[in-house]
PAZAPA-4460 file (N, C-alpha, C; in steps of 0.05 Angstrom, whole numbers, plus 32768, in hexadecimal, padded with zeros to 4 digits):
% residues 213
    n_x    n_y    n_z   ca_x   ca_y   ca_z    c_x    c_y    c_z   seq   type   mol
   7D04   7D76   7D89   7CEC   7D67   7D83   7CF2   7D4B   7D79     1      X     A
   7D0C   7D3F   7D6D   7D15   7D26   7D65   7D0B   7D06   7D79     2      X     A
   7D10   7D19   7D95   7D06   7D03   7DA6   7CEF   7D09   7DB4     3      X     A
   7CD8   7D0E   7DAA   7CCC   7D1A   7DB9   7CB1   7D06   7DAD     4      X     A
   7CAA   7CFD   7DBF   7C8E   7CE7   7DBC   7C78   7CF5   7DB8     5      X     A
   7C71   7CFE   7DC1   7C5A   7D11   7DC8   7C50   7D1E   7DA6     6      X     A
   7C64   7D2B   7DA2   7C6C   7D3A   7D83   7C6A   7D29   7D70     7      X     A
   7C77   7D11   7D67   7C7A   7D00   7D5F   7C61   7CEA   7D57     8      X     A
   7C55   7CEA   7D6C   7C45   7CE1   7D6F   7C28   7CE8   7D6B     9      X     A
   7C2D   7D07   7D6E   7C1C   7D17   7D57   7C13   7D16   7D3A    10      X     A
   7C33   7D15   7D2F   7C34   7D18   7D13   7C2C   7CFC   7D0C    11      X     A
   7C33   7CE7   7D1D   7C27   7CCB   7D0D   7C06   7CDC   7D0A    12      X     A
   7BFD   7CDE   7D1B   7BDF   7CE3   7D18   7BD4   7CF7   7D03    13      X     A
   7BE8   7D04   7CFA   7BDC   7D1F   7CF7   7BD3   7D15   7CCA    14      X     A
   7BBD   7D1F   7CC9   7BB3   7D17   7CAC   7BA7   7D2E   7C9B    15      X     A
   7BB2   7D34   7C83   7BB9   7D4D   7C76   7B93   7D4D   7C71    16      X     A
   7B85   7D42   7C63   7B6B   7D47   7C64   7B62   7D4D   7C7B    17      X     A
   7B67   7D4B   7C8D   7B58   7D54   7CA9   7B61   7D69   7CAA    18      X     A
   7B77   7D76   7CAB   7B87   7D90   7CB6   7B8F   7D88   7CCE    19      X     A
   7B9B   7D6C   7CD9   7B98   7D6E   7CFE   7B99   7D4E   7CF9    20      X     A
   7B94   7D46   7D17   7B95   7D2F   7D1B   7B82   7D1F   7D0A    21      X     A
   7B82   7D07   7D03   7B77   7CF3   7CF4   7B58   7CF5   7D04    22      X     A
   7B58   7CF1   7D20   7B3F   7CF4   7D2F   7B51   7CFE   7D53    23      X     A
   7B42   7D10   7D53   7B47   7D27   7D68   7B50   7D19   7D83    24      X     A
   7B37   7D13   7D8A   7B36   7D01   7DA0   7B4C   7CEB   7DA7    25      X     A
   7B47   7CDF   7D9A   7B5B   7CC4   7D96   7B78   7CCE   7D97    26      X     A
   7B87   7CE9   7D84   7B9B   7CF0   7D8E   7B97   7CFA   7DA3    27      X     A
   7B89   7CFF   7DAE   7B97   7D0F   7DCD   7B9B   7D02   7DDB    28      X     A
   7B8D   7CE9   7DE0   7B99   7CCE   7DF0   7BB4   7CC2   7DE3    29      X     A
   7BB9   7CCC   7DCA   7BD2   7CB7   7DC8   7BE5   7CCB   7DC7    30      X     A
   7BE5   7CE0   7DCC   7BF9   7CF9   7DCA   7BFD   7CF8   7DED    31      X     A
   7BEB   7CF9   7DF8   7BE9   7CEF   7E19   7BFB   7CE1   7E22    32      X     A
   7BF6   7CC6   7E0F   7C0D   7CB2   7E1B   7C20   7CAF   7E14    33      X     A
   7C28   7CBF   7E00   7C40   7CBD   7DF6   7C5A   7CD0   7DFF    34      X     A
   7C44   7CDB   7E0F   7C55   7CF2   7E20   7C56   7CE6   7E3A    35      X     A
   7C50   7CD3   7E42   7C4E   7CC6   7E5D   7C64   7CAD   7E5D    36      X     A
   7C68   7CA0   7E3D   7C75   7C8A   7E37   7C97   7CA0   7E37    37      X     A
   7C96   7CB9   7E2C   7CA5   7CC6   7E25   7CAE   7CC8   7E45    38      X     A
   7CA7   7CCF   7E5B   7CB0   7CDB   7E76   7CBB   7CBD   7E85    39      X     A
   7CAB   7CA6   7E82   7CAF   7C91   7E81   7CCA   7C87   7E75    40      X     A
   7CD2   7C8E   7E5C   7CF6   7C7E   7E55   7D03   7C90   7E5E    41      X     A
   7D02   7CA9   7E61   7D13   7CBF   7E6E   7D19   7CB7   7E97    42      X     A
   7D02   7CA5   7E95   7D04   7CA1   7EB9   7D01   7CAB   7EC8    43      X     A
   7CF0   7CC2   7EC2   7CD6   7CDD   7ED1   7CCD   7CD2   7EDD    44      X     A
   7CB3   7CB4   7ECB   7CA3   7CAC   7ED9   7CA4   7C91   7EDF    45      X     A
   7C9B   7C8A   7EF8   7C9E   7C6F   7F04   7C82   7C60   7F0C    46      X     A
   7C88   7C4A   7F1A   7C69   7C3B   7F1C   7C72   7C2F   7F39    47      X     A
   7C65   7C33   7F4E   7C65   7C25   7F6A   7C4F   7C08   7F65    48      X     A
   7C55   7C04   7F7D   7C4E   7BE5   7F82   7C33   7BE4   7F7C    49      X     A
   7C23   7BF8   7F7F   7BFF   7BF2   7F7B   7BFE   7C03   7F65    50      X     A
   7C12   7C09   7F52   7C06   7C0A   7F39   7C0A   7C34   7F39    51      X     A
   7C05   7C36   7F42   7C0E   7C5A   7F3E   7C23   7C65   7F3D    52      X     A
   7C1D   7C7D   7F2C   7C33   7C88   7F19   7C40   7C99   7F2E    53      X     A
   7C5C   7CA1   7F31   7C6A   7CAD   7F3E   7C80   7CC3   7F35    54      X     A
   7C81   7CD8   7F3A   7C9A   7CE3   7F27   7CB5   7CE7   7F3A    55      X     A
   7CCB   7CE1   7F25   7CE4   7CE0   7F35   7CF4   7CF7   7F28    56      X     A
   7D03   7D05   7F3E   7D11   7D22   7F2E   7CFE   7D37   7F31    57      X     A
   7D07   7D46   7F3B   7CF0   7D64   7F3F   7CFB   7D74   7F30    58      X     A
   7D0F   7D6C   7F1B   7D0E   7D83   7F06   7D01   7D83   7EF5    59      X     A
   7CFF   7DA2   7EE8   7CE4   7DA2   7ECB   7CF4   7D93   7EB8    60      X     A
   7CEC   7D90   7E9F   7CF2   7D83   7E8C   7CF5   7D9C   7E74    61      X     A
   7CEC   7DAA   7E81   7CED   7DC6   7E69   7CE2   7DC5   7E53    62      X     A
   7CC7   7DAC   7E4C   7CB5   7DA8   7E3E   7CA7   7DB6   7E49    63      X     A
   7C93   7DBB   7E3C   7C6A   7DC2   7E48   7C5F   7DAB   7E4E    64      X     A
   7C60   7DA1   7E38   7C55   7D83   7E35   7C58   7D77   7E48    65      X     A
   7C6D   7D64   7E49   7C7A   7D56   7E58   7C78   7D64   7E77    66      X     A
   7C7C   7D82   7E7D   7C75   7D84   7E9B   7C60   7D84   7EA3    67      X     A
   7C4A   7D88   7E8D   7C35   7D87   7E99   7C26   7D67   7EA2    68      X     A
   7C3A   7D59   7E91   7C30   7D47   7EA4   7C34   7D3E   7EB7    69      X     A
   7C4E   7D39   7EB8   7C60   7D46   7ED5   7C4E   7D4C   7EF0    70      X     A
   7C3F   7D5E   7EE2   7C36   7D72   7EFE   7C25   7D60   7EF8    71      X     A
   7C11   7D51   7EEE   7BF7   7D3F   7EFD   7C06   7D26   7F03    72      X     A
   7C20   7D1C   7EF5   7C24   7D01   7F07   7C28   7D07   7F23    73      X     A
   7C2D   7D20   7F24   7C3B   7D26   7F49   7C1B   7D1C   7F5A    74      X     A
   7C03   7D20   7F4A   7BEF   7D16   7F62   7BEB   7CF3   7F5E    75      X     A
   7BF6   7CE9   7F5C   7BF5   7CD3   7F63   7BE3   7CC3   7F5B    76      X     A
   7BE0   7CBC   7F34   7BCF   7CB9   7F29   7BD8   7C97   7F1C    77      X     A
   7BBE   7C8B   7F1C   7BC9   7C6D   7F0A   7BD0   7C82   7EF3    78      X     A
   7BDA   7C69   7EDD   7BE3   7C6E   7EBA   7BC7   7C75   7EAE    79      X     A
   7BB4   7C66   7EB1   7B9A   7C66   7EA0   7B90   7C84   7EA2    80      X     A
   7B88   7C92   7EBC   7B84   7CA6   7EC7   7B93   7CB6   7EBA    81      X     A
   7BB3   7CB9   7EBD   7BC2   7CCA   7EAA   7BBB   7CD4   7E8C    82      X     A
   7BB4   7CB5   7E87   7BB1   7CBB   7E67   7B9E   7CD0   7E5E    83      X     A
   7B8D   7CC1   7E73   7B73   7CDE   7E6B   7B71   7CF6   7E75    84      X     A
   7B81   7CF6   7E81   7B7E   7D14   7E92   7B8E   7D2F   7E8B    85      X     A
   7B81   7D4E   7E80   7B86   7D55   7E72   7B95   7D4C   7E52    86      X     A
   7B84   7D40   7E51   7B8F   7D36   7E2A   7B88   7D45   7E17    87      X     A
   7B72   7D57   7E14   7B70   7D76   7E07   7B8B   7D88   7E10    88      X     A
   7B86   7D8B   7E23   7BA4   7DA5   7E20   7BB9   7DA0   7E1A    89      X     A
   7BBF   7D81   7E1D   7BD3   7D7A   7E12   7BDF   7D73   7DFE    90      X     A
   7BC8   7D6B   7DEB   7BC1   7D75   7DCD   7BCE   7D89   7DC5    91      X     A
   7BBF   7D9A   7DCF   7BC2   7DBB   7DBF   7BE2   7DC1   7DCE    92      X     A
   7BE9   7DB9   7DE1   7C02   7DC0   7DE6   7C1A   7DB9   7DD9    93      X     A
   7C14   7DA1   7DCB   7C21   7D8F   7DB6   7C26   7D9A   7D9E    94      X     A
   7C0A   7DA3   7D94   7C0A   7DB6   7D75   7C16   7DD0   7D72    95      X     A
   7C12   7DDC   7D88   7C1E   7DF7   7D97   7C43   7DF2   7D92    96      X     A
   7C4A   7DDD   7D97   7C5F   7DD8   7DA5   7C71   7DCC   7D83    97      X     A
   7C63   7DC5   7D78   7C69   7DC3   7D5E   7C64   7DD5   7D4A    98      X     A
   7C4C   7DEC   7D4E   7C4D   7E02   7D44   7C6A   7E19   7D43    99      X     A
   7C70   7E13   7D58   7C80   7E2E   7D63   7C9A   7E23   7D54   100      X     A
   7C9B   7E04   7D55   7CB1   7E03   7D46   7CBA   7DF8   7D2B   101      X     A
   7CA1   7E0B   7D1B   7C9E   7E03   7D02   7C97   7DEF   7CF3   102      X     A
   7C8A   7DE2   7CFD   7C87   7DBE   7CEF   7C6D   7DCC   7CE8   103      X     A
   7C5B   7DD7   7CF4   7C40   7DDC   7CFA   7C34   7DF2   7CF4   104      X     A
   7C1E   7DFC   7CDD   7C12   7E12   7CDE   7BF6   7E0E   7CE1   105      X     A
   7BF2   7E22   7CFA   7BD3   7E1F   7D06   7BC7   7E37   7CFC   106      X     A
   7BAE   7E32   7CF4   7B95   7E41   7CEE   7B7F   7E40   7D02   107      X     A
   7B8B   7E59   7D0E   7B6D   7E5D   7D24   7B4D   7E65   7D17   108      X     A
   7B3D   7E48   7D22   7B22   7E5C   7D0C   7B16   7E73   7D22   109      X     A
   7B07   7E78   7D0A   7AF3   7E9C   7D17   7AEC   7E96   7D2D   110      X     A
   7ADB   7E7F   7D32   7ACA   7E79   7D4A   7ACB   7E64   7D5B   111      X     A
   7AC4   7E5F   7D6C   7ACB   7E4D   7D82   7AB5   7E32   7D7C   112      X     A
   7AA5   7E37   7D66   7A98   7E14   7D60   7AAA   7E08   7D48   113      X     A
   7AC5   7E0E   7D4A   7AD2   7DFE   7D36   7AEE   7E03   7D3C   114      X     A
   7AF8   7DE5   7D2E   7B14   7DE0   7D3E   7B2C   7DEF   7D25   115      X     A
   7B3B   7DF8   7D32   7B52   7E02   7D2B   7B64   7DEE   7D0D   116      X     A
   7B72   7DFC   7CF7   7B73   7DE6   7CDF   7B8E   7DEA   7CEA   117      X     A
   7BA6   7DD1   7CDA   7BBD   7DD1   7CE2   7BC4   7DC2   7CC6   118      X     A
   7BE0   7DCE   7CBB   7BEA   7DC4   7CAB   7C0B   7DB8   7CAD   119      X     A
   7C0E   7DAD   7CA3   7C28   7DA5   7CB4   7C35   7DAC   7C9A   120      X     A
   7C53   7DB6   7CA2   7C5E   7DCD   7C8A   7C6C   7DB5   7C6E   121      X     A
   7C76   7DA9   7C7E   7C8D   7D96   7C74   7C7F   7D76   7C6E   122      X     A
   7C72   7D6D   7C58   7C63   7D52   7C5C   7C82   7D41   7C68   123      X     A
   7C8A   7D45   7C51   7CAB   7D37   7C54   7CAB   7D1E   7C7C   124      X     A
   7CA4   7D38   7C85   7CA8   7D2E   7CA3   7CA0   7D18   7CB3   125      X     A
   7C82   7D21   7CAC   7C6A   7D04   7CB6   7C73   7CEC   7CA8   126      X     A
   7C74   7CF2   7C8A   7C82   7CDF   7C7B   7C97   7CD2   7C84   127      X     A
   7CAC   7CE1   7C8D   7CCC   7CD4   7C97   7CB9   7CC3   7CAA   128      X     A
   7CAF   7CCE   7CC1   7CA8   7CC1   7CDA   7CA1   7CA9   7CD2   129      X     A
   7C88   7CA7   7CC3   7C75   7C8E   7CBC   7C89   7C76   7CB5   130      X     A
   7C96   7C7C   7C9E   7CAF   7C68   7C99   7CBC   7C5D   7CB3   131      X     A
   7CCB   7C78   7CC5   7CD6   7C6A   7CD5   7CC7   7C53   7CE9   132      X     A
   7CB0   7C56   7CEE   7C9A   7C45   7D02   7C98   7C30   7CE9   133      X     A
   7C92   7C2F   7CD5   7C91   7C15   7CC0   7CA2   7C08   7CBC   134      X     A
   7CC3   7C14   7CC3   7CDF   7BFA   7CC8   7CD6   7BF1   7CE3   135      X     A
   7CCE   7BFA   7CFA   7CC4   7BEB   7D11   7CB4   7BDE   7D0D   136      X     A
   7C9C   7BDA   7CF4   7C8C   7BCD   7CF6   7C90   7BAF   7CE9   137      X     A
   7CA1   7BC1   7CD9   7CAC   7BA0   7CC2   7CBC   7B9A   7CBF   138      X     A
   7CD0   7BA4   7CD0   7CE5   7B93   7CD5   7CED   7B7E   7CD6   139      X     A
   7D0E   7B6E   7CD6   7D13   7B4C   7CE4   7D18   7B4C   7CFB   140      X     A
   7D23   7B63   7D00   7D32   7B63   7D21   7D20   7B5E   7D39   141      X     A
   7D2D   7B58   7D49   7D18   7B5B   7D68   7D0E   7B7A   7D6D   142      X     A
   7CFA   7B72   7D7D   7CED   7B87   7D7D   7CFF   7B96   7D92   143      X     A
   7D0E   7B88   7DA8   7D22   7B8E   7DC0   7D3B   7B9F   7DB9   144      X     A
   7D41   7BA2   7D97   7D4F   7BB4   7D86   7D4D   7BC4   7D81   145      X     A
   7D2E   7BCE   7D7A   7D29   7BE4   7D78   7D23   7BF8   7D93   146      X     A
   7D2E   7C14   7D7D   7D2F   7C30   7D93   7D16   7C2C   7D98   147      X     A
   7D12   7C2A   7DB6   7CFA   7C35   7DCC   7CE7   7C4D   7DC4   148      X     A
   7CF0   7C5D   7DB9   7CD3   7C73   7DB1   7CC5   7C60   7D8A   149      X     A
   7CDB   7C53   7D8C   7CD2   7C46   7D6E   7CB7   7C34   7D77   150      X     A
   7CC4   7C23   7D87   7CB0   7C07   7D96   7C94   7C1C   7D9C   151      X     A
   7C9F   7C2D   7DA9   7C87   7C33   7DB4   7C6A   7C44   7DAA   152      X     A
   7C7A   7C58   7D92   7C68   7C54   7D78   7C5E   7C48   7D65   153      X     A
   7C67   7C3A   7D6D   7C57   7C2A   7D5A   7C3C   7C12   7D6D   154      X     A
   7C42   7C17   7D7D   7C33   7C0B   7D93   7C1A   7C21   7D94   155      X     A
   7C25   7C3A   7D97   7C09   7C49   7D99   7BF7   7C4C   7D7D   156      X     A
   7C09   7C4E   7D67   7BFC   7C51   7D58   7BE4   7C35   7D4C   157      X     A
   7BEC   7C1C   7D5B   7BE8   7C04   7D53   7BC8   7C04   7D63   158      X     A
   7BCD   7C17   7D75   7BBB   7C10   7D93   7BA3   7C2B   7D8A   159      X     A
   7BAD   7C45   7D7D   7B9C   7C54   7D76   7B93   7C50   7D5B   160      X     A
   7B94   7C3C   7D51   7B88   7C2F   7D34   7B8C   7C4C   7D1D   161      X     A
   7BA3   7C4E   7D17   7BB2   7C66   7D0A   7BB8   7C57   7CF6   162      X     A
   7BA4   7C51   7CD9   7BA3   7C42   7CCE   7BBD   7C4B   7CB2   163      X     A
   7BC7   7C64   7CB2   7BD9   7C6F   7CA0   7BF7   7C63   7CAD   164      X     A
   7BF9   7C5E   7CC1   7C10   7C51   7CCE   7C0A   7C2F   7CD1   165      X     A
   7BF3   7C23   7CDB   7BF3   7C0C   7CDB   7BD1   7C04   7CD2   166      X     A
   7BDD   7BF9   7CBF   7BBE   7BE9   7CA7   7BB3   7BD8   7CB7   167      X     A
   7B98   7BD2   7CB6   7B8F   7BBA   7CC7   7BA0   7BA1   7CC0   168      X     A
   7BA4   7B99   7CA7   7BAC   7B92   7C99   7BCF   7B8C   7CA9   169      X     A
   7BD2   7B9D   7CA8   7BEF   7BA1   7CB6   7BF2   7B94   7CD3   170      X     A
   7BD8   7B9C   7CEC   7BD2   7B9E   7CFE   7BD1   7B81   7CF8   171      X     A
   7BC4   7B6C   7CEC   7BBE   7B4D   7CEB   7BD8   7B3E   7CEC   172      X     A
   7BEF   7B49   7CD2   7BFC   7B38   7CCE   7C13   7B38   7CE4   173      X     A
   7C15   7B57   7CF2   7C28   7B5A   7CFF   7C29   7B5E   7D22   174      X     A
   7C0A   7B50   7D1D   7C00   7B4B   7D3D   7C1A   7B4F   7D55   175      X     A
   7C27   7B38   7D4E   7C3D   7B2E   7D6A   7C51   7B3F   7D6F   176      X     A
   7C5F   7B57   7D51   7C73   7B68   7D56   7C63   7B7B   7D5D   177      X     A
   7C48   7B86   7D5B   7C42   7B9E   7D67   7C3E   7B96   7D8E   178      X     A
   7C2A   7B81   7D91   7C2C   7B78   7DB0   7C4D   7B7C   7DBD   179      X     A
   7C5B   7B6B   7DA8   7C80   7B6C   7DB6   7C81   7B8C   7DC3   180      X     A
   7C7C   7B99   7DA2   7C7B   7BB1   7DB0   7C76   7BC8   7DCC   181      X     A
   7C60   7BB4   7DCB   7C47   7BC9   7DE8   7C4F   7BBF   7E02   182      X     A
   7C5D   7BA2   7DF6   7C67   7B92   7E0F   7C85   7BA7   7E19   183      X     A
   7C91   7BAE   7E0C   7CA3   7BB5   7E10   7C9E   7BD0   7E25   184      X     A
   7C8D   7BE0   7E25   7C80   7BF3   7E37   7C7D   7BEE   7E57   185      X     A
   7C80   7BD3   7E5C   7C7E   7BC4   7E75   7C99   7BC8   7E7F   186      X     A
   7CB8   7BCA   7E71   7CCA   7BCC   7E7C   7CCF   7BE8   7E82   187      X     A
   7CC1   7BF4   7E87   7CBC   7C0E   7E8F   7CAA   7C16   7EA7   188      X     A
   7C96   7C09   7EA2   7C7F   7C09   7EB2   7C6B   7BF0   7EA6   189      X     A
   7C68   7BE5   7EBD   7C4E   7BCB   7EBC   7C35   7BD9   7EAB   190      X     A
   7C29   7BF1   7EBF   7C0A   7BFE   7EB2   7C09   7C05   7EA4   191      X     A
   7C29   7C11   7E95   7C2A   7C1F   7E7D   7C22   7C0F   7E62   192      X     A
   7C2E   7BF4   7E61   7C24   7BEE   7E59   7C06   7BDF   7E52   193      X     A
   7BF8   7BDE   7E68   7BDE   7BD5   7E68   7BCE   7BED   7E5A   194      X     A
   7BD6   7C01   7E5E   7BC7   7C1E   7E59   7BC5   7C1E   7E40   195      X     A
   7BD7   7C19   7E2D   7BE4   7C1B   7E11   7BD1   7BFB   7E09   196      X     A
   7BCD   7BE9   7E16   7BC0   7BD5   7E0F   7BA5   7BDF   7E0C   197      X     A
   7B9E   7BEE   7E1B   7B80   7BEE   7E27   7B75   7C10   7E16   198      X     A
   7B8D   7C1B   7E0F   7B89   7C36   7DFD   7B64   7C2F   7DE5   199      X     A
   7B6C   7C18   7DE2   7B4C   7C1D   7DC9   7B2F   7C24   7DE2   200      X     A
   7B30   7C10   7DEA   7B1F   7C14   7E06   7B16   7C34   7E14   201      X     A
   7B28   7C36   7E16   7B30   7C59   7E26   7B24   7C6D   7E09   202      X     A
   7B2A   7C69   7DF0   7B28   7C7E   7DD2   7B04   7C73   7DDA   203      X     A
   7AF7   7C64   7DE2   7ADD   7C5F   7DD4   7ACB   7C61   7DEF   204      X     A
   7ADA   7C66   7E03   7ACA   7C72   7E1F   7ACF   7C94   7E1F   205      X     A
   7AE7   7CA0   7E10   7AE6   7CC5   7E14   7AD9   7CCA   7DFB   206      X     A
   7ADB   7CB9   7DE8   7ACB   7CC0   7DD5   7AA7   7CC5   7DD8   207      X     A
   7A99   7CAE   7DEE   7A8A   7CB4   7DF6   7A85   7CC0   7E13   208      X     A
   7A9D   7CCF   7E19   7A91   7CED   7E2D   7A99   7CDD   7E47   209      X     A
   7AAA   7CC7   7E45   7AB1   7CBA   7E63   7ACB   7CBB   7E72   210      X     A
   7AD8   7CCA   7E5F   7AF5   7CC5   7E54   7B0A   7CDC   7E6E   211      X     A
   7AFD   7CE4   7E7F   7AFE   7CF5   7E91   7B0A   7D14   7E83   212      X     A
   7B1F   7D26   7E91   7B1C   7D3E   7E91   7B3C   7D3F   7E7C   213      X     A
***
């Protein structure tokens, strides 16, 4: 789970008064992409000339996560489309996936009009994480220095207004290293990073019911 975006990318989100993500929604799009950014440095996923996502290597990855996305980049989807598409199951496949290996204790409620509580065992953890994304944030170095799943968290979290990782406050002064950041997503994929630009956009269209499946 050390390199694992998706996971990681969770725990930035995840906020002990809630039991769960900070706001539901919002992680599943950034747990989405971070599993897409994740298939992306590994060199899974690619981008053709008109902009669609392609997968290279027909082996599994022996994730859930990660294959399942796998199996929808194989239809031949832009980035934006990806992001949204199955972002609930991929959620729960995330928490599941961190359940099983102890970071995570889930409370299934009685009934199906209420969401499941989650405690995360070890604060210690989220903690370590947050720090580590806050030397990416405040750093001196180039941003071209920092480890790639670093840049790139902190990009999502910048982009999913994850205000326990980046303060507006923070977001103002440190405008140009978080963009460096998102920019850096382009040497991977061009749309990838537009997607990760355009992530607020996308949180405030599924939030209102547009956000596709």
């Amino acid at each position: 789970m050390n390199d694992d975006l998706a996971c990681l990318m969770y725990l930035l989100a995840y906020d002990d008064a809630a039991k769960g993500p900070y706001n539901r929604s919002r992680t599943e799009l950034l747990v989405r992409t971070a599993a897409l950014i994740d298939l992306a440095l590994r060199g899974r996923l690619e981008e053709d000339s008109g902009g669609t996502v392609t997968v290279s290597g027909a082996q599994p990855t022996g994730d859930p996560v990660l294959d399942g996305v796998l199996s929808d980049a194989a239809a031949a989807h832009g980035w934006k489309r990806l992001v949204r598409r199955h972002r609930k199951q991929t959620l729960t496949q995330v928490e599941d996936r961190l359940a099983a290996a102890g970071v995570l204790t889930v409370k299934t409620p009685r009934t199906r009009f209420f969401t499941r509580r989650l405690t995360v065992n070890d604060r210690a953890v989220p903690a370590a994480l947050r720090a580590r994304v806050s030397v990416a944030l405040h750093g001196n170095g180039p941003v071209t220095e920092l480890p790639a799943a670093d840049a790139a968290l902190l990009a999502l979290a910048a982009a999913g207004g994850i205000r326990s990782v980046v303060s507006r406050q923070d977001h103002k002064t440190f405008r140009g290293r978080i963009d460096a950041c998102t920019e850096r997503l382009a040497t991977y994929a061009p749309g990838l990073e537009k997607a990760v630009r355009t992530l607020s956009t996308t949180m405030i269209a599924a939030q209102g019911g547009m956000g596709g499946s």
